[in-house]
BADONU-260133 format. One line per field, with one value per residue (C-alpha): residue in three letters; x, y, z. Coordinates in Angstrom, 2 decimals, padded with zeros to 5 digits. Layout:
<rs>
r = ALA,... .
x = X,... .
y = Y,... .
z = Z,... .
</rs>
This chain:
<rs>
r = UNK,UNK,UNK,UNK,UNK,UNK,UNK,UNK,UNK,UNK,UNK,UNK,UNK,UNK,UNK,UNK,UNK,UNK,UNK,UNK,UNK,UNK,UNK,UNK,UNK,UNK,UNK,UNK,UNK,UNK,UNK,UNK,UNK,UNK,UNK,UNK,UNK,UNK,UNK,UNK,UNK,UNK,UNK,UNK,UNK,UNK,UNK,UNK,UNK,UNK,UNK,UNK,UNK,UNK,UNK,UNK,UNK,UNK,UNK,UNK,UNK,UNK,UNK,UNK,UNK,UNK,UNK,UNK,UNK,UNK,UNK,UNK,UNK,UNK,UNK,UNK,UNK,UNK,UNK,UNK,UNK,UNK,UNK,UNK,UNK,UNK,UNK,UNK,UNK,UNK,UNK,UNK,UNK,UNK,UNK,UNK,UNK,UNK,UNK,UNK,UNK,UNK,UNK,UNK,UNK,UNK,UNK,UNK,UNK,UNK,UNK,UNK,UNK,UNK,UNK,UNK,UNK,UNK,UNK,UNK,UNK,UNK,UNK,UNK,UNK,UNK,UNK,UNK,UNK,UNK,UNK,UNK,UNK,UNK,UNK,UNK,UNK,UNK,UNK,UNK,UNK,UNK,UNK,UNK,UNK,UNK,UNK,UNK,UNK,UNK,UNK,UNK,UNK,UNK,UNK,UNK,UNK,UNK,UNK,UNK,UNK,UNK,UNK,UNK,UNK,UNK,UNK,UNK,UNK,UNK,UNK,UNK,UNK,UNK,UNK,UNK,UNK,UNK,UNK,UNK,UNK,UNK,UNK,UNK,UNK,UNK,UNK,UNK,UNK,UNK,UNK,UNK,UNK,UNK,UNK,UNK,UNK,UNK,UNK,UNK,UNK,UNK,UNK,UNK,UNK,UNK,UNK,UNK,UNK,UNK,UNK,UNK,UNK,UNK,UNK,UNK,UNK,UNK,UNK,UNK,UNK,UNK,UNK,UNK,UNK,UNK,UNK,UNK,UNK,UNK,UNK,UNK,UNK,UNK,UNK,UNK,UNK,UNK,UNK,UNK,UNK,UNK,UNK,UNK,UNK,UNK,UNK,UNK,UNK,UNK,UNK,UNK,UNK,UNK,UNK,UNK,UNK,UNK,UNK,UNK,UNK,UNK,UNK,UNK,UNK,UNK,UNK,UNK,UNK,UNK,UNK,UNK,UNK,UNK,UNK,UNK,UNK,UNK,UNK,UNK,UNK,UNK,UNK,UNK,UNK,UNK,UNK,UNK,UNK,UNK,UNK,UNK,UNK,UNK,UNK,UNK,UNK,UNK,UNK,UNK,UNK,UNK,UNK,UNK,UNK .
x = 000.00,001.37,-001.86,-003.00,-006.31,-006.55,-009.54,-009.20,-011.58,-011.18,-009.79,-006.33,-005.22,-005.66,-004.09,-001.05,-000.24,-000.65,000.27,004.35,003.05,000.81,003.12,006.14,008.24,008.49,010.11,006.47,009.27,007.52,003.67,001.08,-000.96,-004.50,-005.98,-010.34,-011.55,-015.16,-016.87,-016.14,-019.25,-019.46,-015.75,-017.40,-019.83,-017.61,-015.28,-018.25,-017.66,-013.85,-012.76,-010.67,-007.07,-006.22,-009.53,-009.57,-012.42,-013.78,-012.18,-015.94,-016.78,-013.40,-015.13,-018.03,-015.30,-012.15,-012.96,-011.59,-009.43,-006.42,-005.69,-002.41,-000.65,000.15,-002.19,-004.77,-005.95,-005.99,-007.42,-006.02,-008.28,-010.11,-012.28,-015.38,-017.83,-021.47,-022.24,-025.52,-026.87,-025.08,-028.44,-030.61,-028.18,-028.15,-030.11,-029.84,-027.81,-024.87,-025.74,-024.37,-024.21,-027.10,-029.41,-029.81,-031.45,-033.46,-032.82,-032.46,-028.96,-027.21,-024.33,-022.06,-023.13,-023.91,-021.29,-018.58,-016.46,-017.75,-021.29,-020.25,-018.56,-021.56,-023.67,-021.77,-021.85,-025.16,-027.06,-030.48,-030.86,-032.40,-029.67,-029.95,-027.64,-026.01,-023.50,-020.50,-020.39,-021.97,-019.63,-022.56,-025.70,-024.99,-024.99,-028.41,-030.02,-029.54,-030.25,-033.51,-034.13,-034.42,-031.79,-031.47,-027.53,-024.96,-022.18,-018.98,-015.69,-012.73,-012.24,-015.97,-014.51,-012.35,-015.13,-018.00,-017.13,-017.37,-020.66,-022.42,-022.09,-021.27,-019.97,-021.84,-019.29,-016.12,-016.45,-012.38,-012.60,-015.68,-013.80,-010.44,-012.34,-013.88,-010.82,-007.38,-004.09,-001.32,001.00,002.90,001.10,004.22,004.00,000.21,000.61,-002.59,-005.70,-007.36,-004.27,-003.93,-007.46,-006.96,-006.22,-009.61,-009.15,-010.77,-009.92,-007.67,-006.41,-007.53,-005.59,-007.20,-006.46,-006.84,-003.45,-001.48,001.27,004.10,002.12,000.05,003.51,005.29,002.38,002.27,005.98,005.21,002.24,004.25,007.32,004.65,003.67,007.28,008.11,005.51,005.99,009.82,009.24,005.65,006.18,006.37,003.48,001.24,001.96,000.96,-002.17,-003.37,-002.84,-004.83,-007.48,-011.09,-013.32,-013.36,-016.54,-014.16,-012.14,-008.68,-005.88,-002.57,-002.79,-005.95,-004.75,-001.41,-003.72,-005.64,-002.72,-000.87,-003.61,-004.35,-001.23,001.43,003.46,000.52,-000.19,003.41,003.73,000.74,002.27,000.88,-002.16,-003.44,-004.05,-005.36,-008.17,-009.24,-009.74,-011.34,-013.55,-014.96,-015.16,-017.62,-019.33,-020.19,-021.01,-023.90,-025.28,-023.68,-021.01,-022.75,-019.54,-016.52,-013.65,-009.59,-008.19,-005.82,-003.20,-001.04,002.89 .
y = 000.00,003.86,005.67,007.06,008.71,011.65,013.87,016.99,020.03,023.45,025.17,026.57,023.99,020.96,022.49,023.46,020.30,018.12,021.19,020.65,016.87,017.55,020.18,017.91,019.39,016.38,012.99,010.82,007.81,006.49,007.05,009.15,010.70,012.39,015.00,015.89,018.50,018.89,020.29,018.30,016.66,015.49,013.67,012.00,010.41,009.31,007.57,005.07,004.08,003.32,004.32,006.90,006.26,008.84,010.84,014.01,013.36,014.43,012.83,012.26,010.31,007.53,005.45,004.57,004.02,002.38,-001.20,000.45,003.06,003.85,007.42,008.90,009.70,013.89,015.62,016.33,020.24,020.90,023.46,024.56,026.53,027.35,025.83,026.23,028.98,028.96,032.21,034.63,037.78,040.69,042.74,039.88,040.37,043.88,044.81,041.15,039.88,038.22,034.81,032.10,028.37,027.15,029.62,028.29,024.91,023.54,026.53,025.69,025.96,025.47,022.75,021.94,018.22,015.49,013.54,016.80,016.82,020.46,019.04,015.86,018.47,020.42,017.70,016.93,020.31,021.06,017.97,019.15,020.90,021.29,020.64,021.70,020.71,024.15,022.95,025.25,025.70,028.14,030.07,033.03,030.29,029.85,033.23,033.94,031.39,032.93,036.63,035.18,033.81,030.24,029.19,030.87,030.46,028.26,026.68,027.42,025.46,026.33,030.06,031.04,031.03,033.98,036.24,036.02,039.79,041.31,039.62,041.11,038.03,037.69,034.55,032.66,030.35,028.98,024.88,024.33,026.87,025.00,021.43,022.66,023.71,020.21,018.30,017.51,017.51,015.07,017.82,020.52,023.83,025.29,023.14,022.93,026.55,029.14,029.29,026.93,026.06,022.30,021.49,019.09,020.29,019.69,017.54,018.04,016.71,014.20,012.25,008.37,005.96,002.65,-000.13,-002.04,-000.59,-002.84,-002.33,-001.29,001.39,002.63,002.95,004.60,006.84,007.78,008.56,011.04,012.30,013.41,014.79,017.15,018.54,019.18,020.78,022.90,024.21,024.50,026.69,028.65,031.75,029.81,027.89,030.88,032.27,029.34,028.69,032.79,032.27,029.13,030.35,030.18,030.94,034.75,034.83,034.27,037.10,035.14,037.43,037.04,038.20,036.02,032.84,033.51,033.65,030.53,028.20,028.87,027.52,025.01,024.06,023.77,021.73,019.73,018.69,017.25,015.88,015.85,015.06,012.79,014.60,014.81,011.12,011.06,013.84,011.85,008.68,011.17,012.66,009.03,007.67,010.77,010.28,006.75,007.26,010.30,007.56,009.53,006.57,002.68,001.23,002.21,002.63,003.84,005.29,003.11,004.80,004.03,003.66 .
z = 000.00,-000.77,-000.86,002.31,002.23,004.78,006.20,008.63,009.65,007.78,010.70,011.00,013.62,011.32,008.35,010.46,011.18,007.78,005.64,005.30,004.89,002.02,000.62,000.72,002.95,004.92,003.32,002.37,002.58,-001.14,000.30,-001.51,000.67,-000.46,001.50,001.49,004.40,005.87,009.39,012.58,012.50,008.79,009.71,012.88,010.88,008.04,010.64,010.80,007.42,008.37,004.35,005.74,006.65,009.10,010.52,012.73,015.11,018.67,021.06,022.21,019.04,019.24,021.72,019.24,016.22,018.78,016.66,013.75,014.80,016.94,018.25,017.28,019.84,018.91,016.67,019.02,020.26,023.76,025.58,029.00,031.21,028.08,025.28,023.29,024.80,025.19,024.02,024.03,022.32,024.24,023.65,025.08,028.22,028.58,032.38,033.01,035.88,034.72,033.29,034.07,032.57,035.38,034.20,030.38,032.10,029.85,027.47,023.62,022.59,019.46,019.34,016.40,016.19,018.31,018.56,019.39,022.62,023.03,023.13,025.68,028.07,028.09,028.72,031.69,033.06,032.30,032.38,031.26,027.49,024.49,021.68,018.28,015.96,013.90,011.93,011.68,007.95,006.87,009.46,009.97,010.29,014.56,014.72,013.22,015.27,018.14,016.81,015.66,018.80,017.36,020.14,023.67,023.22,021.00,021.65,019.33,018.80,016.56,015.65,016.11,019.93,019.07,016.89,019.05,020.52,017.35,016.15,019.30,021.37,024.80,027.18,029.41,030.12,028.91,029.10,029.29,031.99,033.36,033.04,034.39,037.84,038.25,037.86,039.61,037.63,038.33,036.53,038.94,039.21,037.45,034.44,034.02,032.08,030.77,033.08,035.18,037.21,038.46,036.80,033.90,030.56,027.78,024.55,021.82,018.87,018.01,014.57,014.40,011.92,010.90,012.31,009.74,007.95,010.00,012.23,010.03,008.29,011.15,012.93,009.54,009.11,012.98,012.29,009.17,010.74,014.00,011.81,009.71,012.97,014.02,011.00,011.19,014.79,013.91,010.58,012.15,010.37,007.01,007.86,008.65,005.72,003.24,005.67,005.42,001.98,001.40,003.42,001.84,004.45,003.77,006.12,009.02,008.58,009.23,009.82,010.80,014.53,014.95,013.26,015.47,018.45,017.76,016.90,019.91,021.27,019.45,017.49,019.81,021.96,023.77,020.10,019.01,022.82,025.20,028.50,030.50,031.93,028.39,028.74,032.15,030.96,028.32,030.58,032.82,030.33,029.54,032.60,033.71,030.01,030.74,034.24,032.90,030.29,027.76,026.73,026.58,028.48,030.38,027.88,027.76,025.39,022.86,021.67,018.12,018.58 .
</rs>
Protein backbone atom coordinates (compact mmCIF):
# COMPACT_ATOMS: atom_id res chain seq x y z
CA UNK A 1 0.00 0.00 0.00
CA UNK A 2 1.37 3.86 -0.77
CA UNK A 3 -1.86 5.67 -0.86
CA UNK A 4 -3.00 7.06 2.31
CA UNK A 5 -6.31 8.71 2.23
CA UNK A 6 -6.55 11.65 4.78
CA UNK A 7 -9.54 13.87 6.20
CA UNK A 8 -9.20 16.99 8.63
CA UNK A 9 -11.58 20.03 9.65
CA UNK A 10 -11.18 23.45 7.78
CA UNK A 11 -9.79 25.17 10.70
CA UNK A 12 -6.33 26.57 11.00
CA UNK A 13 -5.22 23.99 13.62
CA UNK A 14 -5.66 20.96 11.32
CA UNK A 15 -4.09 22.49 8.35
CA UNK A 16 -1.05 23.46 10.46
CA UNK A 17 -0.24 20.30 11.18
CA UNK A 18 -0.65 18.12 7.78
CA UNK A 19 0.27 21.19 5.64
CA UNK A 20 4.35 20.65 5.30
CA UNK A 21 3.05 16.87 4.89
CA UNK A 22 0.81 17.55 2.02
CA UNK A 23 3.12 20.18 0.62
CA UNK A 24 6.14 17.91 0.72
CA UNK A 25 8.24 19.39 2.95
CA UNK A 26 8.49 16.38 4.92
CA UNK A 27 10.11 12.99 3.32
CA UNK A 28 6.47 10.82 2.37
CA UNK A 29 9.27 7.81 2.58
CA UNK A 30 7.52 6.49 -1.14
CA UNK A 31 3.67 7.05 0.30
CA UNK A 32 1.08 9.15 -1.51
CA UNK A 33 -0.96 10.70 0.67
CA UNK A 34 -4.50 12.39 -0.46
CA UNK A 35 -5.98 15.00 1.50
CA UNK A 36 -10.34 15.89 1.49
CA UNK A 37 -11.55 18.50 4.40
CA UNK A 38 -15.16 18.89 5.87
CA UNK A 39 -16.87 20.29 9.39
CA UNK A 40 -16.14 18.30 12.58
CA UNK A 41 -19.25 16.66 12.50
CA UNK A 42 -19.46 15.49 8.79
CA UNK A 43 -15.75 13.67 9.71
CA UNK A 44 -17.40 12.00 12.88
CA UNK A 45 -19.83 10.41 10.88
CA UNK A 46 -17.61 9.31 8.04
CA UNK A 47 -15.28 7.57 10.64
CA UNK A 48 -18.25 5.07 10.80
CA UNK A 49 -17.66 4.08 7.42
CA UNK A 50 -13.85 3.32 8.37
CA UNK A 51 -12.76 4.32 4.35
CA UNK A 52 -10.67 6.90 5.74
CA UNK A 53 -7.07 6.26 6.65
CA UNK A 54 -6.22 8.84 9.10
CA UNK A 55 -9.53 10.84 10.52
CA UNK A 56 -9.57 14.01 12.73
CA UNK A 57 -12.42 13.36 15.11
CA UNK A 58 -13.78 14.43 18.67
CA UNK A 59 -12.18 12.83 21.06
CA UNK A 60 -15.94 12.26 22.21
CA UNK A 61 -16.78 10.31 19.04
CA UNK A 62 -13.40 7.53 19.24
CA UNK A 63 -15.13 5.45 21.72
CA UNK A 64 -18.03 4.57 19.24
CA UNK A 65 -15.30 4.02 16.22
CA UNK A 66 -12.15 2.38 18.78
CA UNK A 67 -12.96 -1.20 16.66
CA UNK A 68 -11.59 0.45 13.75
CA UNK A 69 -9.43 3.06 14.80
CA UNK A 70 -6.42 3.85 16.94
CA UNK A 71 -5.69 7.42 18.25
CA UNK A 72 -2.41 8.90 17.28
CA UNK A 73 -0.65 9.70 19.84
CA UNK A 74 0.15 13.89 18.91
CA UNK A 75 -2.19 15.62 16.67
CA UNK A 76 -4.77 16.33 19.02
CA UNK A 77 -5.95 20.24 20.26
CA UNK A 78 -5.99 20.90 23.76
CA UNK A 79 -7.42 23.46 25.58
CA UNK A 80 -6.02 24.56 29.00
CA UNK A 81 -8.28 26.53 31.21
CA UNK A 82 -10.11 27.35 28.08
CA UNK A 83 -12.28 25.83 25.28
CA UNK A 84 -15.38 26.23 23.29
CA UNK A 85 -17.83 28.98 24.80
CA UNK A 86 -21.47 28.96 25.19
CA UNK A 87 -22.24 32.21 24.02
CA UNK A 88 -25.52 34.63 24.03
CA UNK A 89 -26.87 37.78 22.32
CA UNK A 90 -25.08 40.69 24.24
CA UNK A 91 -28.44 42.74 23.65
CA UNK A 92 -30.61 39.88 25.08
CA UNK A 93 -28.18 40.37 28.22
CA UNK A 94 -28.15 43.88 28.58
CA UNK A 95 -30.11 44.81 32.38
CA UNK A 96 -29.84 41.15 33.01
CA UNK A 97 -27.81 39.88 35.88
CA UNK A 98 -24.87 38.22 34.72
CA UNK A 99 -25.74 34.81 33.29
CA UNK A 100 -24.37 32.10 34.07
CA UNK A 101 -24.21 28.37 32.57
CA UNK A 102 -27.10 27.15 35.38
CA UNK A 103 -29.41 29.62 34.20
CA UNK A 104 -29.81 28.29 30.38
CA UNK A 105 -31.45 24.91 32.10
CA UNK A 106 -33.46 23.54 29.85
CA UNK A 107 -32.82 26.53 27.47
CA UNK A 108 -32.46 25.69 23.62
CA UNK A 109 -28.96 25.96 22.59
CA UNK A 110 -27.21 25.47 19.46
CA UNK A 111 -24.33 22.75 19.34
CA UNK A 112 -22.06 21.94 16.40
CA UNK A 113 -23.13 18.22 16.19
CA UNK A 114 -23.91 15.49 18.31
CA UNK A 115 -21.29 13.54 18.56
CA UNK A 116 -18.58 16.80 19.39
CA UNK A 117 -16.46 16.82 22.62
CA UNK A 118 -17.75 20.46 23.03
CA UNK A 119 -21.29 19.04 23.13
CA UNK A 120 -20.25 15.86 25.68
CA UNK A 121 -18.56 18.47 28.07
CA UNK A 122 -21.56 20.42 28.09
CA UNK A 123 -23.67 17.70 28.72
CA UNK A 124 -21.77 16.93 31.69
CA UNK A 125 -21.85 20.31 33.06
CA UNK A 126 -25.16 21.06 32.30
CA UNK A 127 -27.06 17.97 32.38
CA UNK A 128 -30.48 19.15 31.26
CA UNK A 129 -30.86 20.90 27.49
CA UNK A 130 -32.40 21.29 24.49
CA UNK A 131 -29.67 20.64 21.68
CA UNK A 132 -29.95 21.70 18.28
CA UNK A 133 -27.64 20.71 15.96
CA UNK A 134 -26.01 24.15 13.90
CA UNK A 135 -23.50 22.95 11.93
CA UNK A 136 -20.50 25.25 11.68
CA UNK A 137 -20.39 25.70 7.95
CA UNK A 138 -21.97 28.14 6.87
CA UNK A 139 -19.63 30.07 9.46
CA UNK A 140 -22.56 33.03 9.97
CA UNK A 141 -25.70 30.29 10.29
CA UNK A 142 -24.99 29.85 14.56
CA UNK A 143 -24.99 33.23 14.72
CA UNK A 144 -28.41 33.94 13.22
CA UNK A 145 -30.02 31.39 15.27
CA UNK A 146 -29.54 32.93 18.14
CA UNK A 147 -30.25 36.63 16.81
CA UNK A 148 -33.51 35.18 15.66
CA UNK A 149 -34.13 33.81 18.80
CA UNK A 150 -34.42 30.24 17.36
CA UNK A 151 -31.79 29.19 20.14
CA UNK A 152 -31.47 30.87 23.67
CA UNK A 153 -27.53 30.46 23.22
CA UNK A 154 -24.96 28.26 21.00
CA UNK A 155 -22.18 26.68 21.65
CA UNK A 156 -18.98 27.42 19.33
CA UNK A 157 -15.69 25.46 18.80
CA UNK A 158 -12.73 26.33 16.56
CA UNK A 159 -12.24 30.06 15.65
CA UNK A 160 -15.97 31.04 16.11
CA UNK A 161 -14.51 31.03 19.93
CA UNK A 162 -12.35 33.98 19.07
CA UNK A 163 -15.13 36.24 16.89
CA UNK A 164 -18.00 36.02 19.05
CA UNK A 165 -17.13 39.79 20.52
CA UNK A 166 -17.37 41.31 17.35
CA UNK A 167 -20.66 39.62 16.15
CA UNK A 168 -22.42 41.11 19.30
CA UNK A 169 -22.09 38.03 21.37
CA UNK A 170 -21.27 37.69 24.80
CA UNK A 171 -19.97 34.55 27.18
CA UNK A 172 -21.84 32.66 29.41
CA UNK A 173 -19.29 30.35 30.12
CA UNK A 174 -16.12 28.98 28.91
CA UNK A 175 -16.45 24.88 29.10
CA UNK A 176 -12.38 24.33 29.29
CA UNK A 177 -12.60 26.87 31.99
CA UNK A 178 -15.68 25.00 33.36
CA UNK A 179 -13.80 21.43 33.04
CA UNK A 180 -10.44 22.66 34.39
CA UNK A 181 -12.34 23.71 37.84
CA UNK A 182 -13.88 20.21 38.25
CA UNK A 183 -10.82 18.30 37.86
CA UNK A 184 -7.38 17.51 39.61
CA UNK A 185 -4.09 17.51 37.63
CA UNK A 186 -1.32 15.07 38.33
CA UNK A 187 1.00 17.82 36.53
CA UNK A 188 2.90 20.52 38.94
CA UNK A 189 1.10 23.83 39.21
CA UNK A 190 4.22 25.29 37.45
CA UNK A 191 4.00 23.14 34.44
CA UNK A 192 0.21 22.93 34.02
CA UNK A 193 0.61 26.55 32.08
CA UNK A 194 -2.59 29.14 30.77
CA UNK A 195 -5.70 29.29 33.08
CA UNK A 196 -7.36 26.93 35.18
CA UNK A 197 -4.27 26.06 37.21
CA UNK A 198 -3.93 22.30 38.46
CA UNK A 199 -7.46 21.49 36.80
CA UNK A 200 -6.96 19.09 33.90
CA UNK A 201 -6.22 20.29 30.56
CA UNK A 202 -9.61 19.69 27.78
CA UNK A 203 -9.15 17.54 24.55
CA UNK A 204 -10.77 18.04 21.82
CA UNK A 205 -9.92 16.71 18.87
CA UNK A 206 -7.67 14.20 18.01
CA UNK A 207 -6.41 12.25 14.57
CA UNK A 208 -7.53 8.37 14.40
CA UNK A 209 -5.59 5.96 11.92
CA UNK A 210 -7.20 2.65 10.90
CA UNK A 211 -6.46 -0.13 12.31
CA UNK A 212 -6.84 -2.04 9.74
CA UNK A 213 -3.45 -0.59 7.95
CA UNK A 214 -1.48 -2.84 10.00
CA UNK A 215 1.27 -2.33 12.23
CA UNK A 216 4.10 -1.29 10.03
CA UNK A 217 2.12 1.39 8.29
CA UNK A 218 0.05 2.63 11.15
CA UNK A 219 3.51 2.95 12.93
CA UNK A 220 5.29 4.60 9.54
CA UNK A 221 2.38 6.84 9.11
CA UNK A 222 2.27 7.78 12.98
CA UNK A 223 5.98 8.56 12.29
CA UNK A 224 5.21 11.04 9.17
CA UNK A 225 2.24 12.30 10.74
CA UNK A 226 4.25 13.41 14.00
CA UNK A 227 7.32 14.79 11.81
CA UNK A 228 4.65 17.15 9.71
CA UNK A 229 3.67 18.54 12.97
CA UNK A 230 7.28 19.18 14.02
CA UNK A 231 8.11 20.78 11.00
CA UNK A 232 5.51 22.90 11.19
CA UNK A 233 5.99 24.21 14.79
CA UNK A 234 9.82 24.50 13.91
CA UNK A 235 9.24 26.69 10.58
CA UNK A 236 5.65 28.65 12.15
CA UNK A 237 6.18 31.75 10.37
CA UNK A 238 6.37 29.81 7.01
CA UNK A 239 3.48 27.89 7.86
CA UNK A 240 1.24 30.88 8.65
CA UNK A 241 1.96 32.27 5.72
CA UNK A 242 0.96 29.34 3.24
CA UNK A 243 -2.17 28.69 5.67
CA UNK A 244 -3.37 32.79 5.42
CA UNK A 245 -2.84 32.27 1.98
CA UNK A 246 -4.83 29.13 1.40
CA UNK A 247 -7.48 30.35 3.42
CA UNK A 248 -11.09 30.18 1.84
CA UNK A 249 -13.32 30.94 4.45
CA UNK A 250 -13.36 34.75 3.77
CA UNK A 251 -16.54 34.83 6.12
CA UNK A 252 -14.16 34.27 9.02
CA UNK A 253 -12.14 37.10 8.58
CA UNK A 254 -8.68 35.14 9.23
CA UNK A 255 -5.88 37.43 9.82
CA UNK A 256 -2.57 37.04 10.80
CA UNK A 257 -2.79 38.20 14.53
CA UNK A 258 -5.95 36.02 14.95
CA UNK A 259 -4.75 32.84 13.26
CA UNK A 260 -1.41 33.51 15.47
CA UNK A 261 -3.72 33.65 18.45
CA UNK A 262 -5.64 30.53 17.76
CA UNK A 263 -2.72 28.20 16.90
CA UNK A 264 -0.87 28.87 19.91
CA UNK A 265 -3.61 27.52 21.27
CA UNK A 266 -4.35 25.01 19.45
CA UNK A 267 -1.23 24.06 17.49
CA UNK A 268 1.43 23.77 19.81
CA UNK A 269 3.46 21.73 21.96
CA UNK A 270 0.52 19.73 23.77
CA UNK A 271 -0.19 18.69 20.10
CA UNK A 272 3.41 17.25 19.01
CA UNK A 273 3.73 15.88 22.82
CA UNK A 274 0.74 15.85 25.20
CA UNK A 275 2.27 15.06 28.50
CA UNK A 276 0.88 12.79 30.50
CA UNK A 277 -2.16 14.60 31.93
CA UNK A 278 -3.44 14.81 28.39
CA UNK A 279 -4.05 11.12 28.74
CA UNK A 280 -5.36 11.06 32.15
CA UNK A 281 -8.17 13.84 30.96
CA UNK A 282 -9.24 11.85 28.32
CA UNK A 283 -9.74 8.68 30.58
CA UNK A 284 -11.34 11.17 32.82
CA UNK A 285 -13.55 12.66 30.33
CA UNK A 286 -14.96 9.03 29.54
CA UNK A 287 -15.16 7.67 32.60
CA UNK A 288 -17.62 10.77 33.71
CA UNK A 289 -19.33 10.28 30.01
CA UNK A 290 -20.19 6.75 30.74
CA UNK A 291 -21.01 7.26 34.24
CA UNK A 292 -23.90 10.30 32.90
CA UNK A 293 -25.28 7.56 30.29
CA UNK A 294 -23.68 9.53 27.76
CA UNK A 295 -21.01 6.57 26.73
CA UNK A 296 -22.75 2.68 26.58
CA UNK A 297 -19.54 1.23 28.48
CA UNK A 298 -16.52 2.21 30.38
CA UNK A 299 -13.65 2.63 27.88
CA UNK A 300 -9.59 3.84 27.76
CA UNK A 301 -8.19 5.29 25.39
CA UNK A 302 -5.82 3.11 22.86
CA UNK A 303 -3.20 4.80 21.67
CA UNK A 304 -1.04 4.03 18.12
CA UNK A 305 2.89 3.66 18.58
Amino acid sequence: MNRVRIAFSPDSDDLFMFWPLLAGKVDPEGLAFEAERADTETLNARAEAGDLDVVAVSIARWPSIADKYLLLPHGMSVGRGYGPVVVADARSLAGEATRDLASLEGARIAVPGLRTTATMVLRLLLPRFDAVVVPISPYARVFEAVRSREVDAALLIHEGRLTYEREGFARVCDIGEAWAATTVSPRPASLAGGAGGAGLPLPLGGNAIRRSLGADTIARVSRLCRSSIAWALEHRDETMAALLERETRAYVGLDRAMLDRYLAMYANADTLDPPPDVRVAIDMLYARAHAAGLLDSAVRVEFAP
